[in-house]
py3Dmol code that shows the C-alpha trace and the ligand (Angstrom):
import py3Dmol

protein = """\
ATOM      1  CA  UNK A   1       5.093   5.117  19.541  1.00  0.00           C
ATOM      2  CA  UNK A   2       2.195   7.476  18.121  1.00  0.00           C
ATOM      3  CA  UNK A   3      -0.585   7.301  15.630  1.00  0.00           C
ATOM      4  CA  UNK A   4       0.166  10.051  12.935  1.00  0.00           C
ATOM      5  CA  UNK A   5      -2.773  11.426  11.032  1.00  0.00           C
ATOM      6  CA  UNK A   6      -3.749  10.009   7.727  1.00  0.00           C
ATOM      7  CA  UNK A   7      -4.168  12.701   5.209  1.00  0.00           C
ATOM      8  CA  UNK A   8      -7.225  12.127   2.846  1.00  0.00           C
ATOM      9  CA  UNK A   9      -7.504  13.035  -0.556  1.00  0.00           C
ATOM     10  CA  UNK A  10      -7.524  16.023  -1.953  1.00  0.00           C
ATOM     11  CA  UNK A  11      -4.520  16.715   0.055  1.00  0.00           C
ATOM     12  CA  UNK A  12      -1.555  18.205  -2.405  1.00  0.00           C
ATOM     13  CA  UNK A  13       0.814  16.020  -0.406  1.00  0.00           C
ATOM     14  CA  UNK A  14      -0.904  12.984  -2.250  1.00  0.00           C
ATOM     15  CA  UNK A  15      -0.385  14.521  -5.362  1.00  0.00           C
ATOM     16  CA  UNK A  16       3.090  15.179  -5.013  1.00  0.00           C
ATOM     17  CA  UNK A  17       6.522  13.442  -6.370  1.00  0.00           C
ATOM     18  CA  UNK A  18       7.849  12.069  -3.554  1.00  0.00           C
ATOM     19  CA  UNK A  19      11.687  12.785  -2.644  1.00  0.00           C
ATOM     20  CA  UNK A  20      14.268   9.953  -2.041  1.00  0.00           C
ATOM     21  CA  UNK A  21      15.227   9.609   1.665  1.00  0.00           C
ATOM     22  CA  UNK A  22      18.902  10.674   2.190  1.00  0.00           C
ATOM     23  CA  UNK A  23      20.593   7.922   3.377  1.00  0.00           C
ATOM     24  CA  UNK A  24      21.906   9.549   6.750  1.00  0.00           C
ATOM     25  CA  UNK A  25      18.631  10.115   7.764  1.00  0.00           C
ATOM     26  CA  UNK A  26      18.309   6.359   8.265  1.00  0.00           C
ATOM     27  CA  UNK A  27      21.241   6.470  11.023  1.00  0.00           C
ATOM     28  CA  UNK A  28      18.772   8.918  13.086  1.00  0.00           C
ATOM     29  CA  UNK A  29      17.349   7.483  16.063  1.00  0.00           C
ATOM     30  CA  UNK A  30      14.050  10.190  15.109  1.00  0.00           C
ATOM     31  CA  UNK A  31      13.922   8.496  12.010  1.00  0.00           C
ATOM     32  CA  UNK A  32      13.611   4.964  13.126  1.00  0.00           C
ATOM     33  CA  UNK A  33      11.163   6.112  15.473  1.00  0.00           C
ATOM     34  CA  UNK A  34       8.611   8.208  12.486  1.00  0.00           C
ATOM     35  CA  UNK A  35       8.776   4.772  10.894  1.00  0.00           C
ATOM     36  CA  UNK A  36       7.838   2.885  14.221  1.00  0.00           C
ATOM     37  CA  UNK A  37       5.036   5.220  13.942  1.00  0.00           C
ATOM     38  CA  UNK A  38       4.150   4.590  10.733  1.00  0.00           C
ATOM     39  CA  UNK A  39       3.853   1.223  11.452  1.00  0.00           C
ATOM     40  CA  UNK A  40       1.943   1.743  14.451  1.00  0.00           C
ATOM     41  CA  UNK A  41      -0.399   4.093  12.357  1.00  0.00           C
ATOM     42  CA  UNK A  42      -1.031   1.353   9.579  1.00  0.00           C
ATOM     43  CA  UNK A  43      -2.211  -1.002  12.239  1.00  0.00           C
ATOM     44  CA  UNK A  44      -4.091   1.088  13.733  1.00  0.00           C
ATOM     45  CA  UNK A  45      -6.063   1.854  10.440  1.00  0.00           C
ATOM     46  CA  UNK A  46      -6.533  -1.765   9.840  1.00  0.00           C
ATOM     47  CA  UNK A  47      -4.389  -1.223   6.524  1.00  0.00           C
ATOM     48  CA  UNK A  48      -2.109  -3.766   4.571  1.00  0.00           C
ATOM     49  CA  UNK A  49      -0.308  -0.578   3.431  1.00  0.00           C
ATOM     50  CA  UNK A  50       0.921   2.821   4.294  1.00  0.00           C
ATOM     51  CA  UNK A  51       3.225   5.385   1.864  1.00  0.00           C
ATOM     52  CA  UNK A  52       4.834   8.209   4.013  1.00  0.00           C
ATOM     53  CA  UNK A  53       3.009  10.874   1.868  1.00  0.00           C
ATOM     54  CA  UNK A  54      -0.403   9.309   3.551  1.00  0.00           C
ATOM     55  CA  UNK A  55       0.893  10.860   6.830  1.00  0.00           C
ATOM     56  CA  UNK A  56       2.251  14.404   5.239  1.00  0.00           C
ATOM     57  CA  UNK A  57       5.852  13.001   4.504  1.00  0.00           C
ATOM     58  CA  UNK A  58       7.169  13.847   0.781  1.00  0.00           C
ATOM     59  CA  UNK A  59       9.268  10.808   1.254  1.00  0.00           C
ATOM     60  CA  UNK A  60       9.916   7.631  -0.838  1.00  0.00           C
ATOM     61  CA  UNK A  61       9.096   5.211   1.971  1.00  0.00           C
ATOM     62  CA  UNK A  62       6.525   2.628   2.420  1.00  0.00           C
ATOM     63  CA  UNK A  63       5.536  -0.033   4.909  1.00  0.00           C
ATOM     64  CA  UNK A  64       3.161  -3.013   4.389  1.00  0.00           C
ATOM     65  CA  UNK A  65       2.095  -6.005   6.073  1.00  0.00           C
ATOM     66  CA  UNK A  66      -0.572  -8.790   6.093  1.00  0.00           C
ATOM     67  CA  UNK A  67      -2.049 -11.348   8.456  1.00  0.00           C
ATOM     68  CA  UNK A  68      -2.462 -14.603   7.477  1.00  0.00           C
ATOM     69  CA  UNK A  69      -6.208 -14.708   7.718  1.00  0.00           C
ATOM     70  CA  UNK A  70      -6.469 -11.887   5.082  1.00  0.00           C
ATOM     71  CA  UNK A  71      -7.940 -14.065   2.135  1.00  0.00           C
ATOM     72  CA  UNK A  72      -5.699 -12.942  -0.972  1.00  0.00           C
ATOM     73  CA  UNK A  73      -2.469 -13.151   1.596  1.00  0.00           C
ATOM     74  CA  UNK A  74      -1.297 -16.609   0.534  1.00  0.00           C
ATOM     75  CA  UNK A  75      -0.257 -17.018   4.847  1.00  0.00           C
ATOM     76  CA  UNK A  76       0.647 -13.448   5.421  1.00  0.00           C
ATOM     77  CA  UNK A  77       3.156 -11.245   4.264  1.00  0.00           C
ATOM     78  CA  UNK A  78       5.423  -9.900   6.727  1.00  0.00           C
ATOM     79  CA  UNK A  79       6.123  -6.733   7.629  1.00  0.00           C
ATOM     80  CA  UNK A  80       8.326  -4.954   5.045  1.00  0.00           C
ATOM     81  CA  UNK A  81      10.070  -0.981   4.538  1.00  0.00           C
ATOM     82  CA  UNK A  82      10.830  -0.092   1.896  1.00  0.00           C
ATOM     83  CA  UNK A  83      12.646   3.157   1.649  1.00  0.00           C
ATOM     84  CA  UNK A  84      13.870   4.570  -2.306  1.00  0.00           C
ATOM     85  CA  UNK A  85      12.323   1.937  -3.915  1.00  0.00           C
ATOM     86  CA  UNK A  86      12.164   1.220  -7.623  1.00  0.00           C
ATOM     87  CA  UNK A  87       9.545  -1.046  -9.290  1.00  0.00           C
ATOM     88  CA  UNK A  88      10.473  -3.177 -12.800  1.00  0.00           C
ATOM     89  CA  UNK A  89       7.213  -5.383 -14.158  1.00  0.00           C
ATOM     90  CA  UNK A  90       7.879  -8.894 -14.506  1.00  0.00           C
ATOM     91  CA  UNK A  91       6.067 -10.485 -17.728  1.00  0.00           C
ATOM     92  CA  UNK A  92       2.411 -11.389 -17.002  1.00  0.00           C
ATOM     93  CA  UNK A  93      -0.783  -9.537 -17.835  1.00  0.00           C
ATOM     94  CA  UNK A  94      -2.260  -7.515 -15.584  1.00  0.00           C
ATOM     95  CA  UNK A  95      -4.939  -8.929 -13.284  1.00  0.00           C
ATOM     96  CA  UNK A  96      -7.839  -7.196 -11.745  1.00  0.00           C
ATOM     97  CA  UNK A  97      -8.546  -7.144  -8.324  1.00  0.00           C
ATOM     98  CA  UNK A  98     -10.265  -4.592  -5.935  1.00  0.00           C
ATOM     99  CA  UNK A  99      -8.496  -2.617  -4.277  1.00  0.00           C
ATOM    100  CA  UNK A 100      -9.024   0.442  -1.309  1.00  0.00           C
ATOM    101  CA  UNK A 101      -7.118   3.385   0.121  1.00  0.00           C
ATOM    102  CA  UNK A 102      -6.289   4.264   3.565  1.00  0.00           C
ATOM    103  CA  UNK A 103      -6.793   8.118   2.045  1.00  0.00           C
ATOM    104  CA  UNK A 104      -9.659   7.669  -0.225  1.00  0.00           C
ATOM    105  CA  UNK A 105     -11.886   5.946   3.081  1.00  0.00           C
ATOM    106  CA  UNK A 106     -14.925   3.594   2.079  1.00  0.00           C
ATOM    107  CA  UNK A 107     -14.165   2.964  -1.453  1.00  0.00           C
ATOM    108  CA  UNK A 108     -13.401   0.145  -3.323  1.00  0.00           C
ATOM    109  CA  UNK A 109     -12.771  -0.331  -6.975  1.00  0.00           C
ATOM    110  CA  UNK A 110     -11.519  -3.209  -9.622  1.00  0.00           C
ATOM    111  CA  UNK A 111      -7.584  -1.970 -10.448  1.00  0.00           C
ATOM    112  CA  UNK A 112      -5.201  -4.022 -12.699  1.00  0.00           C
ATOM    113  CA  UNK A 113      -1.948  -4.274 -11.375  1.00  0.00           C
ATOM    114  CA  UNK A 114       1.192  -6.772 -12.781  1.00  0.00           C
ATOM    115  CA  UNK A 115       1.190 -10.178 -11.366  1.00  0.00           C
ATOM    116  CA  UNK A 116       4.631  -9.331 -10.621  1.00  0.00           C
ATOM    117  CA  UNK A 117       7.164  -7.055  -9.993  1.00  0.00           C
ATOM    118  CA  UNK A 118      10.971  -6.740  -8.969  1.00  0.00           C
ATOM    119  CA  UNK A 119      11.361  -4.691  -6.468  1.00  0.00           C
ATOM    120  CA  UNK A 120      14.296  -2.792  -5.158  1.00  0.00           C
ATOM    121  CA  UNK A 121      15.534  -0.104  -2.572  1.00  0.00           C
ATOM    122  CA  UNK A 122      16.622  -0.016   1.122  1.00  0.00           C
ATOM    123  CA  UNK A 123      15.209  -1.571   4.050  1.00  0.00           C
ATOM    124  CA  UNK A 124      14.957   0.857   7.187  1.00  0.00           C
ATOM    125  CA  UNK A 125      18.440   0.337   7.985  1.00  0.00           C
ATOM    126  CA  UNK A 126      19.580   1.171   4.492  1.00  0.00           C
ATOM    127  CA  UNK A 127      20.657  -2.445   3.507  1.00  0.00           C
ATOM    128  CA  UNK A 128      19.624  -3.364   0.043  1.00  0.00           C
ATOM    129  CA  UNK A 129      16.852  -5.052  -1.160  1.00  0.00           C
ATOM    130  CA  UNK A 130      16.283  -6.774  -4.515  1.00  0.00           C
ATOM    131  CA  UNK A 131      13.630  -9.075  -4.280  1.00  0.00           C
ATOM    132  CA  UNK A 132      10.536 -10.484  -6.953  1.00  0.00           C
ATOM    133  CA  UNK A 133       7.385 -10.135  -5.441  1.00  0.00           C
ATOM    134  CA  UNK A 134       4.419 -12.062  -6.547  1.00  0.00           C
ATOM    135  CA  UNK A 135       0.181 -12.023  -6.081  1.00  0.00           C
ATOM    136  CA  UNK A 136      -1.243  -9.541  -3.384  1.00  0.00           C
ATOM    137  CA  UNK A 137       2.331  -8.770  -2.269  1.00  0.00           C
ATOM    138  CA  UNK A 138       2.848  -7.519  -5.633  1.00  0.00           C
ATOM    139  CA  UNK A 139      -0.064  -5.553  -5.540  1.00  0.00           C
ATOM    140  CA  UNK A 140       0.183  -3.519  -2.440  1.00  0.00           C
ATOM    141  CA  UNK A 141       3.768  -2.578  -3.806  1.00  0.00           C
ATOM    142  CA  UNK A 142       2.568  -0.824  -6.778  1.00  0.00           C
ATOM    143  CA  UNK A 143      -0.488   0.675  -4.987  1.00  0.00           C
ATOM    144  CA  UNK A 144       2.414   2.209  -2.027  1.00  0.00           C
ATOM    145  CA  UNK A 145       4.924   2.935  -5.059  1.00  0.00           C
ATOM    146  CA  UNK A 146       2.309   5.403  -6.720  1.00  0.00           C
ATOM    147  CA  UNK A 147       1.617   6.871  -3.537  1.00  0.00           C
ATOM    148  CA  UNK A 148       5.362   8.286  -4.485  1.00  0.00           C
ATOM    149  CA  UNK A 149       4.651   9.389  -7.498  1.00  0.00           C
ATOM    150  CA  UNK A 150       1.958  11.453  -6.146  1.00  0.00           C
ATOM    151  CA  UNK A 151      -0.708   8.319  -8.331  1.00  0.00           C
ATOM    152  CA  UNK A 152      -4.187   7.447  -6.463  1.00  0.00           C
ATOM    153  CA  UNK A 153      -5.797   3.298  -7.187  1.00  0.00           C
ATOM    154  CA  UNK A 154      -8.375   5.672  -8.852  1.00  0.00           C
ATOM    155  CA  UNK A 155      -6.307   6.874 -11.973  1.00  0.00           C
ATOM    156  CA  UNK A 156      -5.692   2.973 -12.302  1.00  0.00           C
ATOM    157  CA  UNK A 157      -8.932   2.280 -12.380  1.00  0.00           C
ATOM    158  CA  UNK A 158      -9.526   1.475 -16.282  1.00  0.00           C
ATOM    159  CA  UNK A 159     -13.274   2.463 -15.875  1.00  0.00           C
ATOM    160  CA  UNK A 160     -14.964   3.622 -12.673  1.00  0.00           C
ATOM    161  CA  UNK A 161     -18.047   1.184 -13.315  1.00  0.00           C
ATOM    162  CA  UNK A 162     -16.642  -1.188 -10.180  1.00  0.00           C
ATOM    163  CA  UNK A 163     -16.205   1.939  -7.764  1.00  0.00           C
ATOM    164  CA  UNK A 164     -18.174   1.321  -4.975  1.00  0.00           C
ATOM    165  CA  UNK A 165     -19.069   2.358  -0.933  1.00  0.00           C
ATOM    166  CA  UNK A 166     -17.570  -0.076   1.517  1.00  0.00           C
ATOM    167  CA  UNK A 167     -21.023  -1.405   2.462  1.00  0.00           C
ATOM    168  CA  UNK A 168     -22.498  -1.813  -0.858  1.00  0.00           C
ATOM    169  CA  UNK A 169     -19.146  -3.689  -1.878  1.00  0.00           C
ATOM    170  CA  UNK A 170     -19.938  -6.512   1.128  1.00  0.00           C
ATOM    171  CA  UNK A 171     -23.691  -6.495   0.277  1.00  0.00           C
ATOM    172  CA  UNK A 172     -23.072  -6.757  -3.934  1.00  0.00           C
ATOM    173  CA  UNK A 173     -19.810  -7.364  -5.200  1.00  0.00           C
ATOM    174  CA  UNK A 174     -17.653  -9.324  -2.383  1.00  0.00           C
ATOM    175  CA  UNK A 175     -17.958 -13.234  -2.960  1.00  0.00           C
ATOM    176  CA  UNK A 176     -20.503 -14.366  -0.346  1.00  0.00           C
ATOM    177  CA  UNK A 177     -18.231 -18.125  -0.606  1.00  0.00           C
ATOM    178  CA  UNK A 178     -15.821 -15.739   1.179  1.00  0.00           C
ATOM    179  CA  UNK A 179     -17.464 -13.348   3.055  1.00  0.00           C
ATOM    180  CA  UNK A 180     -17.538 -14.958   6.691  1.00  0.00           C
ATOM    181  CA  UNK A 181     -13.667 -14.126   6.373  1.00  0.00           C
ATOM    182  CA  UNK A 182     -11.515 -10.998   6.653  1.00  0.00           C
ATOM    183  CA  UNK A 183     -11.662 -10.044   3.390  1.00  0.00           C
ATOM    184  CA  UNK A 184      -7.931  -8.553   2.261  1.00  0.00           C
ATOM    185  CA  UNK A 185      -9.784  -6.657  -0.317  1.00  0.00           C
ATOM    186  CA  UNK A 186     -11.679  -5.307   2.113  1.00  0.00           C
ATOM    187  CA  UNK A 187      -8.356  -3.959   3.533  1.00  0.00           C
ATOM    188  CA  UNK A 188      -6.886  -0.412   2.391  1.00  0.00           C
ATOM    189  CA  UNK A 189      -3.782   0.745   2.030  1.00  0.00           C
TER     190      UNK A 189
END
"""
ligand_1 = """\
1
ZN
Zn -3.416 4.143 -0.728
"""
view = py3Dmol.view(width=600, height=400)
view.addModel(protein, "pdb")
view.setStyle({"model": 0}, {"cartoon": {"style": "trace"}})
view.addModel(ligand_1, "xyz")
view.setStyle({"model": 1}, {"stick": {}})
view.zoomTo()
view.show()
């Protein structure tokens, strides 16, 4: 396996509509190893969340995953590809929560996001999925399904009064009740 290189913003590739993966290219043993990497490349980052345009890929794949000692992780969410996925809200207002980005690096900023979403596509061996995901699953699902639409966690951002440095977040903003934990939030994606 190999670490691929993140790209950062300002990078037309995360401004770009991703394409849908053709499903034959899931049958490719090169395939199944690029998402290995990608895999490998989101834990390597530290991320709960990686989008295939992140490492130069104009595809609509994403992979996410979260430990169990990651605060807003309700036990962990395992490890999940999604590949041509489609995102329907589920009725609930939108919650605000910080959020950070894997390609925008030391930033953190308050982004509402539905409670709840259906989600549907392919795994990584093209078997469907069709699934309602809830809380900080929920979450990093619409933060990696506007990767694919070429959308950044700052056009979300309903006012850029919360955006904030890394540091400054754990010194002023991060609840100090929670702060001797791995902070999710403090996670990017
Ligand atoms: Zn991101």
């Amino acid at each position: 396996m190999a670490v691929l290189p993140i790209v950062r913003m300002g990078n037309p590739v995360l401004r770009t509509p991703a394409v849908p993966v053709p499903p034959e290219a899931l049958a490719e043993p090169a395939t199944q190893q690029w998402i290995d990497d990608l895999i490998e490349t989101m834990h390597d980052a530290d991320g709960v969340g990686l989008a295939a345009p992140q490492v130069g890929v104009a595809w609509q794949l994403f992979v996410y995953e979260a430990e169990a000692d990651d605060e807003d992780a309700d036990g962990g969410i395992p490890l999940a590809v999604l590949v041509n996925p489609a995102l329907e809200p589920v009725a609930g207002e939108p919650l605000f929560d910080w959020e950070g980005c894997l390609s925008i690096p030391d930033l953190r900023g308050l982004v509402p996001r539905h409670p709840a979403v259906r989600l549907r596509g392919l795994d990584r061996h093209g078997q469907p999925v069709d699934r309602v995901v809830e809380g900080f699953e929920a979450r990093i699902v619409q933060h990696e399904f506007d990767h694919l639409n070429g959308v950044l966690f700052l056009d979300r951002m309903r006012d850029l009064a919360s955006l904030s440095f890394l540091d400054e977040w754990q010194e002023f903003l991060h609840d100090p009740a929670t702060a001797d934990r791995p902070s999710a939030a403090a996670k990017a994606e």
